[in-house]
C-alpha positions as CSV (number, residue, x, y, z in Angstrom):
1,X,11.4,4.4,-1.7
2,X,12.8,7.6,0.1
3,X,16.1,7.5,1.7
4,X,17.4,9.5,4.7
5,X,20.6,10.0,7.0
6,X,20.2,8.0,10.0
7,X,20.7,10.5,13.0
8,X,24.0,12.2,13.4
9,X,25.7,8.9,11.1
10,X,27.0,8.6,7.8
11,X,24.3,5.7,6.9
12,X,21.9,5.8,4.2
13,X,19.1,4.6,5.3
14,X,15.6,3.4,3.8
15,X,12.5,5.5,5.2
16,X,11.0,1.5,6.0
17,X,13.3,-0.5,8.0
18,X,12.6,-4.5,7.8
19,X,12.1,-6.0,10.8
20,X,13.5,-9.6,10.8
21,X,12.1,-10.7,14.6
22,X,9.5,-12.9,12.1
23,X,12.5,-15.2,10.6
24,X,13.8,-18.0,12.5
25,X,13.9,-22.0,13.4
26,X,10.6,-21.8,15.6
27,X,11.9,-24.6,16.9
28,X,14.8,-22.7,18.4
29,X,12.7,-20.1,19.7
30,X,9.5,-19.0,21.6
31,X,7.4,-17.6,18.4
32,X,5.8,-20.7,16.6
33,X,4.3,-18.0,13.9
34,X,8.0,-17.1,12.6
35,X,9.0,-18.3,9.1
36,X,11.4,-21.2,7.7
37,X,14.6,-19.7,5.8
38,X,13.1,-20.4,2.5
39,X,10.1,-17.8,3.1
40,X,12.0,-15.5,4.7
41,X,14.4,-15.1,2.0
42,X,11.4,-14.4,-0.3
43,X,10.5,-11.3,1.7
44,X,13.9,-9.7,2.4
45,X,14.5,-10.2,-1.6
46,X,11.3,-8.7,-2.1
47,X,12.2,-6.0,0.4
48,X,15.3,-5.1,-1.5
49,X,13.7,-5.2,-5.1
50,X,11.2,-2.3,-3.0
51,X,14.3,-0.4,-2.3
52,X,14.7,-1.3,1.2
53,X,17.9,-1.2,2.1
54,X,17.9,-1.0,6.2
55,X,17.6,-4.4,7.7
56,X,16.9,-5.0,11.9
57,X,17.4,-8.3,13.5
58,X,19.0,-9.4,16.8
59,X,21.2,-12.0,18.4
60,X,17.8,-12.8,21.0
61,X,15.9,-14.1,18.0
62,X,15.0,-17.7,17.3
63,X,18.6,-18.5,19.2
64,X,20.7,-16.3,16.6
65,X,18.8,-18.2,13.7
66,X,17.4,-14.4,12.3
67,X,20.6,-13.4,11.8
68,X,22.1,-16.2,10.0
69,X,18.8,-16.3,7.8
70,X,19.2,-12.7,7.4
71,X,22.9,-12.8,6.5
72,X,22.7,-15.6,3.8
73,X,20.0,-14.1,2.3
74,X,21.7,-10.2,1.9
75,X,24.7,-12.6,0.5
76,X,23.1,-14.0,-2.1
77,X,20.8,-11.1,-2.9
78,X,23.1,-8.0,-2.6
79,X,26.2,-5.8,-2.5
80,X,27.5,-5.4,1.0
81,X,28.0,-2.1,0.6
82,X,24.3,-1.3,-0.6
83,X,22.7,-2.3,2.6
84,X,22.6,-1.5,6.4
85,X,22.6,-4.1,9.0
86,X,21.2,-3.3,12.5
87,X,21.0,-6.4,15.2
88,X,21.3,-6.4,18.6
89,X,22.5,-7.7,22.1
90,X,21.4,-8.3,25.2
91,X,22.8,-7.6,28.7
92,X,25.2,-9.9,30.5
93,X,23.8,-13.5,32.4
94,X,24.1,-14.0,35.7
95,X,26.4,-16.6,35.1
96,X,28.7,-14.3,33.1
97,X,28.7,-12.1,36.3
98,X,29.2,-14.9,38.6
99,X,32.1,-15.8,36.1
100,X,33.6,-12.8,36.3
101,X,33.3,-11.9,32.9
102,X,33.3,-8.0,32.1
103,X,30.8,-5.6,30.5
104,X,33.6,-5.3,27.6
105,X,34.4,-8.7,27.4
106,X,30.5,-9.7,26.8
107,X,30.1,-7.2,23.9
108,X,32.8,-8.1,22.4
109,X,31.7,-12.0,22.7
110,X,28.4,-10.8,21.2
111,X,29.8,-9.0,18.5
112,X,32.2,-11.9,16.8
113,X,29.0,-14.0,17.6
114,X,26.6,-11.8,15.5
115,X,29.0,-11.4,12.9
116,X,29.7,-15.5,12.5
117,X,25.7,-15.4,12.3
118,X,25.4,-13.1,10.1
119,X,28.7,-13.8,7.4
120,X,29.9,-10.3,8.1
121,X,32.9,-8.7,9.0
122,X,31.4,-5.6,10.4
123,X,28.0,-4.4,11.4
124,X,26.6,-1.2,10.3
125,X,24.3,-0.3,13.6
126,X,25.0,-2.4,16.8
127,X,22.2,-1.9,19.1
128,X,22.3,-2.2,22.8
129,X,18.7,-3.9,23.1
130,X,17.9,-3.2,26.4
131,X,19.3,-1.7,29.9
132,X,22.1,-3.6,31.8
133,X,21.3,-2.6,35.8
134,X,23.5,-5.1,36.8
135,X,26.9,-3.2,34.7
136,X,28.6,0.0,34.7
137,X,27.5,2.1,31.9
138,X,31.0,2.8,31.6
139,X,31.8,-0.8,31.3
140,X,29.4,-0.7,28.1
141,X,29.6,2.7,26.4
142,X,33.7,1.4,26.9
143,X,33.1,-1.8,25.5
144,X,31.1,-0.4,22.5
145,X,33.5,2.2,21.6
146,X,36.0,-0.4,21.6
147,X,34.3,-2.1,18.9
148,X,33.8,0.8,16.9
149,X,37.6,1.3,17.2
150,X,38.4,-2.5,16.0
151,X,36.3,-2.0,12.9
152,X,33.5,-4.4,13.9
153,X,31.2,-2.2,14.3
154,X,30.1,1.0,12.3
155,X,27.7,3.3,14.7
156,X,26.0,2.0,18.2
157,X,22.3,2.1,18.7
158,X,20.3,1.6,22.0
159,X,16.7,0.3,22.6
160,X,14.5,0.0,25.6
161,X,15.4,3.1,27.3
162,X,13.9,6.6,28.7
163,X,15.0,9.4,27.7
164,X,17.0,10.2,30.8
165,X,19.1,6.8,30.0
166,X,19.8,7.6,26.6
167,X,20.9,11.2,27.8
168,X,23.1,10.2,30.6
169,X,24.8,7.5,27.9
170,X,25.7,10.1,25.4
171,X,26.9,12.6,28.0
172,X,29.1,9.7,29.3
173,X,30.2,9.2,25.9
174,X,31.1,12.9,25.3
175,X,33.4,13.0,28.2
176,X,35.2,10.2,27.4
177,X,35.4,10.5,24.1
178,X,33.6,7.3,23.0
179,X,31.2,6.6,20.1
180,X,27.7,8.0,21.0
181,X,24.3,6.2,20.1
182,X,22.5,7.8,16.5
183,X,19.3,5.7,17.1
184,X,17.2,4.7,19.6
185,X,14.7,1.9,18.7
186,X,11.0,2.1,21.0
187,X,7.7,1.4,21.4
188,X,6.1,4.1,19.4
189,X,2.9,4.0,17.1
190,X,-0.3,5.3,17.0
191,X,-2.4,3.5,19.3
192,X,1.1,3.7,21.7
193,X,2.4,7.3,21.6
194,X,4.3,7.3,25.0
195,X,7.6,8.2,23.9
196,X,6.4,11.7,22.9
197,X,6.5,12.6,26.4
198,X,10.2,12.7,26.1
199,X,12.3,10.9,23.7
200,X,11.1,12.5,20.9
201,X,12.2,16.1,22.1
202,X,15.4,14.8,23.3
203,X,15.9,13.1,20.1
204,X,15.0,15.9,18.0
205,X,17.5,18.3,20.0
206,X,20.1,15.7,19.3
207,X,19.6,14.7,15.6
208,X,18.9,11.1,17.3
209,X,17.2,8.7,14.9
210,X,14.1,7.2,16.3
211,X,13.5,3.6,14.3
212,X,10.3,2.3,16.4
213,X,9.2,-1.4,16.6
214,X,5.9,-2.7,16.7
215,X,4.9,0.2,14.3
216,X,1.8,-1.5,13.5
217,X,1.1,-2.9,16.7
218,X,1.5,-6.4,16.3
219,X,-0.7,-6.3,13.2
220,X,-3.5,-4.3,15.5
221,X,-2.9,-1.2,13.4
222,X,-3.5,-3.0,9.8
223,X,-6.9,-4.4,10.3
224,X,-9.8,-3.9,11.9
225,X,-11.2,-4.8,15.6
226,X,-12.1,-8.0,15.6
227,X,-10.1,-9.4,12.6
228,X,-7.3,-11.9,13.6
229,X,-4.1,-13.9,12.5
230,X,-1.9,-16.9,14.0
231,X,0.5,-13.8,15.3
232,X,-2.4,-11.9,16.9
233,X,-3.5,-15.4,18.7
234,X,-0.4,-16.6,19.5
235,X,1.9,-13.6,19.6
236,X,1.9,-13.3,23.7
237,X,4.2,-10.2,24.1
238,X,1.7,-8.0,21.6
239,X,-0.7,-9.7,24.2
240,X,0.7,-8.3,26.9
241,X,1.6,-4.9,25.2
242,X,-2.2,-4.5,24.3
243,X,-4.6,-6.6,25.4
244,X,-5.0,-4.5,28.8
245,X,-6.0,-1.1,26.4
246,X,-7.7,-2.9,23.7
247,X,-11.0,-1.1,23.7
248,X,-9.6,2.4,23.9
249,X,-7.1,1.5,21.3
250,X,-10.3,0.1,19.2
251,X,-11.8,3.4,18.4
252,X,-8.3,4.9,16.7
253,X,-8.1,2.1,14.7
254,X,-11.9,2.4,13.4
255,X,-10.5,5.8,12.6
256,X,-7.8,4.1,10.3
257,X,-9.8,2.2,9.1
258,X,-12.4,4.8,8.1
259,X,-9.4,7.3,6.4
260,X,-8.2,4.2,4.8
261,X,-11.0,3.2,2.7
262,X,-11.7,7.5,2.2
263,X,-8.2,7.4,0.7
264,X,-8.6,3.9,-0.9
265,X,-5.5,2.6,0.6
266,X,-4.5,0.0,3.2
267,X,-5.0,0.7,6.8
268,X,-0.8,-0.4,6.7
269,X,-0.5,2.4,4.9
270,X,-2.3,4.9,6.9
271,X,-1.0,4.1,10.0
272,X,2.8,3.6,9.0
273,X,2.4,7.1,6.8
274,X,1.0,8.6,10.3
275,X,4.2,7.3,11.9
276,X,6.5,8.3,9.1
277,X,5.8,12.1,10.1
278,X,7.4,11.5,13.7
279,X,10.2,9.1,13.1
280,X,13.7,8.3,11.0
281,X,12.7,5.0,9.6
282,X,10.0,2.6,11.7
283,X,10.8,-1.0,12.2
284,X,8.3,-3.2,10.3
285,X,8.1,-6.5,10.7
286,X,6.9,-8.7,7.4
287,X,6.1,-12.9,7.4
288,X,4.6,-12.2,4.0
289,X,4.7,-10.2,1.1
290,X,2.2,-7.9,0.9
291,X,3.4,-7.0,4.8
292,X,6.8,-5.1,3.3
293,X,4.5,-4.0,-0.2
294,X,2.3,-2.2,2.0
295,X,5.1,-0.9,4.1
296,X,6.8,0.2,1.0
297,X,3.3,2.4,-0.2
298,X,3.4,3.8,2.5
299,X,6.3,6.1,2.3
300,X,4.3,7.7,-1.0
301,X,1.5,8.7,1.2
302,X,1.5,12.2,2.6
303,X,-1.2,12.8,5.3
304,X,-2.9,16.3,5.6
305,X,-2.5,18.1,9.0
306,X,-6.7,17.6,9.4
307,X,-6.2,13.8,8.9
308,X,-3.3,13.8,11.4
309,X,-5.3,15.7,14.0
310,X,-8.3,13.1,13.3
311,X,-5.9,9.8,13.9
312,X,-4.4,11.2,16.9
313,X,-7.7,12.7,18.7
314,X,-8.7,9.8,20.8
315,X,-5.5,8.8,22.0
316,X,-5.5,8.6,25.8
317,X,-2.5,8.0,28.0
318,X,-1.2,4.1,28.3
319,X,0.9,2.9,31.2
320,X,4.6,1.1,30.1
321,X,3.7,-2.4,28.5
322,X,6.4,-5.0,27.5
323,X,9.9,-4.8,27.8
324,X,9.6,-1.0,29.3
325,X,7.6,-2.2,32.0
326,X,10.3,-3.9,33.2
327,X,12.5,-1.3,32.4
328,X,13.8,-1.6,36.6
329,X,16.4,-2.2,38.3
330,X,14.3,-5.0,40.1
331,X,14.0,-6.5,36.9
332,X,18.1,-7.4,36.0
333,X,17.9,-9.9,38.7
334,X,16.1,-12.0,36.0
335,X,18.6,-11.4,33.4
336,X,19.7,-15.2,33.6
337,X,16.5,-16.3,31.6
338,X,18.2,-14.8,28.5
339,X,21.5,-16.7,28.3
340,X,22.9,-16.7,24.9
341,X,22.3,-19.9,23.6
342,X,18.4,-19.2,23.8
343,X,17.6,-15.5,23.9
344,X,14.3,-14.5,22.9
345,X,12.9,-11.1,23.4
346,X,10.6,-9.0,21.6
347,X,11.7,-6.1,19.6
């Protein structure tokens, strides 16, 4: 495993970042495909014996369950100190508005919640998953920074934004003097390459961290067309992200495919070694073992400039698809749906 600084932070982090979305009580949750606590301690062990130490989960998955699955397992498996902790919360209900309760007020309910899930008394990254039109930014750059302060929290993170968001946070941030964000945490990968238009050149001005999810596409970019699992059948936000683009996206992952079995490698592999030349440390998401094995490989493969030019030839231009597209300010009035005793959100 290779190791990096995440962004402008003091944090070690692993080049592969476990996503923990798949772990969870179904029951609890909107994704029958996730795993029971005793599988998904088997992968984050096995994870950590692959020298992944950078671990993402959120408060919006399987009711909180992720976390606490997440937390017992890091417990029992390692030294606090030797890992980083990312999860993530969502923005205020309608009922928490109607109530009167602040931007501040909510993060800070969110963070002691997250940390009771998780057995924690601080988290390393604390991730804003996705834009509040319905509070002040000041209300939550303040409320963050106010967590940094009490200790709870190490560095802030932000997911689900354009560029322009993520710019006019941190410029907030500077003239107040509050933490800024070191990560942000899109939709990027190689049959979904969107956030080049802009993120990645503000983030590489910045020293900004870009940790994508869905770096394999929902399991699209590991095997070829036509191939299937219970995820890609019953996964219905990777529907909705690429069902729409499907045969354009087809034809760059025959070329995977192709420079996969050239190279005698996964197409996991490939495609995460593609990503690992534009990004800190992508998000990958593992419900079994040889998921995070091949995520692991990866990092050891180093991709010729020919071989890049030949996996990113095809790609045509794809409209926003799942959370982003409802990146609006349209879209907050539906912010009830995600009250915190049943959040469930992709990435």
């Amino acid at each position: 495993m290779q190791y990096t600084k995440l962004g402008n932070s003091q944090l070690n982090v692993s080049r592969i970042c476990m996503g923990c979305m798949g772990f969870g009580d179904a029951q609890n949750g909107q994704h029958s495909w996730t795993l029971d606590e005793e599988h998904s301690r088997e992968i984050i062990r096995r994870g950590l014996e692959l020298g992944v130490n950078f671990f993402d989960t959120a408060i919006g998955y399987q009711s909180g369950t992720s976390e606490q699955y997440l937390g017992r397992a890091l417990r029992d498996f390692a030294k606090r100190e030797d890992v980083v902790v990312a999860t993530k919360f969502l923005p205020r209900t309608l009922n928490d508005i109607a109530t009167g309760i602040s931007g501040q007020k909510h993060i800070e309910r969110m963070v002691d919640t997250s940390l009771k899930n998780l057995g924690l008394t601080y988290i390393d990254l604390y991730i804003y998953h996705m834009w509040d039109y319905e509070t002040p930014l000041y209300d939550i750059m303040d409320g963050l920074n106010r967590m940094v302060q009490a200790g709870k929290v190490r560095y802030i993170g932000i997911s689900n934004c354009f560029a322009y968001q993520l710019a006019k946070a941190n410029a907030l941030a500077e003239k107040e003097g509050f933490a800024k964000f070191v990560s942000v945490q899109g939709h990027y990968n190689l049959i979904f390459r969107e956030e080049e238009r802009e993120m990645a050149k503000l983030c590489a001005e910045d020293n900004i961290a870009m940790t994508p999810y869905s770096a394999l596409a929902g399991g699209r970019l590991s095997r070829l067309p036509g191939e299937t699992t219970k995820r890609l059948e019953e996964d219905r936000y990777a529907k909705f992200k690429y069902d729409a683009t499907a045969a354009q996206d087809n034809e760059i992952i025959q070329r995977v495919a192709d420079l996969a079995e050239k190279r005698s490698v996964s197409m996991t592999e490939i495609s995460l070694a593609w990503l690992l030349t534009k990004v800190t440390a992508p998000v990958v998401g593992a419900t079994k073992l040889h998921h995070i094995e091949g995520a692991a490989k990866s990092v050891d493969i180093s991709l010729s400039p020919e071989e890049i030019a030949y996996l990113e030839a095809l790609y045509i231009p794809h409209k926003l698809a799942g959370v982003m597209a409802q990146n609006t300010p349209a879209a907050a009035s539906q912010q009830h749906v995600w009250s915190t005793g049943n959040q469930n959100i992709e990435a």
